[in-house]
Steps between C-alpha positions, in 0.01 A plus 500: 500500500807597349652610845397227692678243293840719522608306806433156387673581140752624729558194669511255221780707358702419810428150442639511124780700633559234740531226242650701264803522750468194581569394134784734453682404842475149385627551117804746681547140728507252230773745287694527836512110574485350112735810329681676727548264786619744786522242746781283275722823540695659797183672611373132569142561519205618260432849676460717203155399396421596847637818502276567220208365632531753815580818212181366324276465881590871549378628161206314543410632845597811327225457233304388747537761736546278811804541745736228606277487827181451330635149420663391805778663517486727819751613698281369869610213589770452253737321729274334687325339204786360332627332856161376523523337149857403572405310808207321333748404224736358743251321728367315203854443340669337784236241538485477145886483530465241758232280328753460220785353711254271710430380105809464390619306828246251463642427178832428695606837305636676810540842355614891654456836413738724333509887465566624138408655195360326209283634254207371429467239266187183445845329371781358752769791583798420631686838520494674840601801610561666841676774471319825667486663224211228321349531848424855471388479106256232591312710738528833287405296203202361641389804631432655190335194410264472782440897472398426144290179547361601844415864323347349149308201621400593828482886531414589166255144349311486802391834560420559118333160492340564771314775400250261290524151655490384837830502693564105505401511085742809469782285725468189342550684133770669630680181627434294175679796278779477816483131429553566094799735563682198585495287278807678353747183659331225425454650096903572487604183661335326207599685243850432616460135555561509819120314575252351233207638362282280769660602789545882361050466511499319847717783640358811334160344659692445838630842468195660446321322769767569774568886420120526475466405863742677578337735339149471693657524819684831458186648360324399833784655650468830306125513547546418906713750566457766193875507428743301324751456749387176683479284159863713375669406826425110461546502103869619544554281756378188284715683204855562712544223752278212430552528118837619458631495842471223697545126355459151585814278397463133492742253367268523237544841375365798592112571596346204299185547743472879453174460338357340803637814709340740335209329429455460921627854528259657320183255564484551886529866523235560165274238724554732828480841337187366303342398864561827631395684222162304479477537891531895510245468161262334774579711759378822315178314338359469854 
């Protein structure tokens, strides 16, 4: 008896480990945004949270002996994968992109797009930057942070949840928790007045639904395809360009319809990577 349960005892310890680190990235994220505030200094962006959350992925695949590939990460089709996910991304953003100028020129808004760097904020920011230099930290920045997110909630949630649940219960978990993680902006803008406490509620339930489709459909991706590189490749797209990247100026001000964006650019492609996901599910049932 006693060695048959080793395995299952085994696996519920990855589960605990998983939501152990889970808790300690997010404490290390609140610090970083409420204490230390990184990205209010020349570095510009909260990275270093990240950088901890990869050290902490690595002792845990340590612990666990696993191997970076045993959670996506191969080196086949590394290139490929991430144009793949970068195509998707851009597909979906440019009619996403285009939906919100159709909107906004209905509303006798004409309005443009401009190419700078802003980071991110739920609050209007007016500063932009276009030197190369911001350029380049953007992308490096946000590679760390899609290695991280891509590595934690994808690679690492999934296959430990996995292990006990079904593989949509074991997504859908680890898409809420990506959903938690941020509510991190919404929580600071109130604190610092910059929203009120009913609109800091409505967003951090906003936020949570949004990431957590975002969520769903890059843990259809991972299970697809067995790697991470699809669902990285279309995450740092949505994190460079169409977050920090690429804007829509108005005479109003600067991407007042962003929400409707994103919403459209991450709704049609969870609705087309959930069809073909459920099709290949049929496909092998016959």
């Amino acid at each position: 008896m006693r060695i048959r349960s080793v395995r299952p005892i085994k696996q519920l310890k990855g589960q605990y480990l998983c939501f152990a680190i889970f808790a300690i990235c997010l404490s290390a994220r609140f610090i970083e945004y409420f204490l230390i505030e990184t990205d209010k200094t020349a570095i510009g962006e909260n990275v270093l949270h990240k950088i901890l959350g990869i050290v902490i992925l690595a002792a845990a695949l340590k612990g666990l002996k696993l191997k970076w590939r045993d959670i996506g990460f191969q080196r086949d089709g590394f290139v490929s994968g991430i144009l793949k996910g970068m195509l998707l991304g851009s597909v979906c953003f440019s009619l996403a992109y285009g939906l919100e100028l159709v909107l906004l020129a209905l509303q006798g808004t004409p309005a443009h797009l401009e190419l700078y760097i802003s980071g991110f904020s739920l609050t209007d920011s007016q500063i932009k930057n276009t030197g190369f230099a911001f350029f380049v930290l953007c992308v490096l920045f946000n590679i760390i942070n899609v290695w991280m997110e891509e590595g934690i909630f994808r690679g690492l949630f999934i296959k430990e949840f996995s292990e006990t649940k079904p593989f949509m219960k074991a997504n859908l978990i680890s898409a809420f928790l990506f959903g938690v993680w941020h509510i991190a902006m919404p929580i600071r803008s109130y604190i610092n007045d910059e929203m009120s406490f009913t609109a800091m509620v409505l967003m951090s339930i906003g936020y949570v639904i949004l990431a957590g489709i975002m969520g769903v459909k890059w843990g259809l991706l991972y299970r697809m395809t067995g790697t991470v590189w699809i669902g990285l490749g279309d995450h740092l797209l949505n994190n460079t360009v169409a977050t920090n990247m690429l804007h829509v100026i108005s005479p109003r001000g600067a991407d007042e319809l962003q929400i409707v964006r994103i919403m459209a650019a991450q709704l049609i492609p969870c609705v087309l990577v959930l069809i073909i996901y459920c099709h290949k599910q049929s496909s092998n049932s016959v």
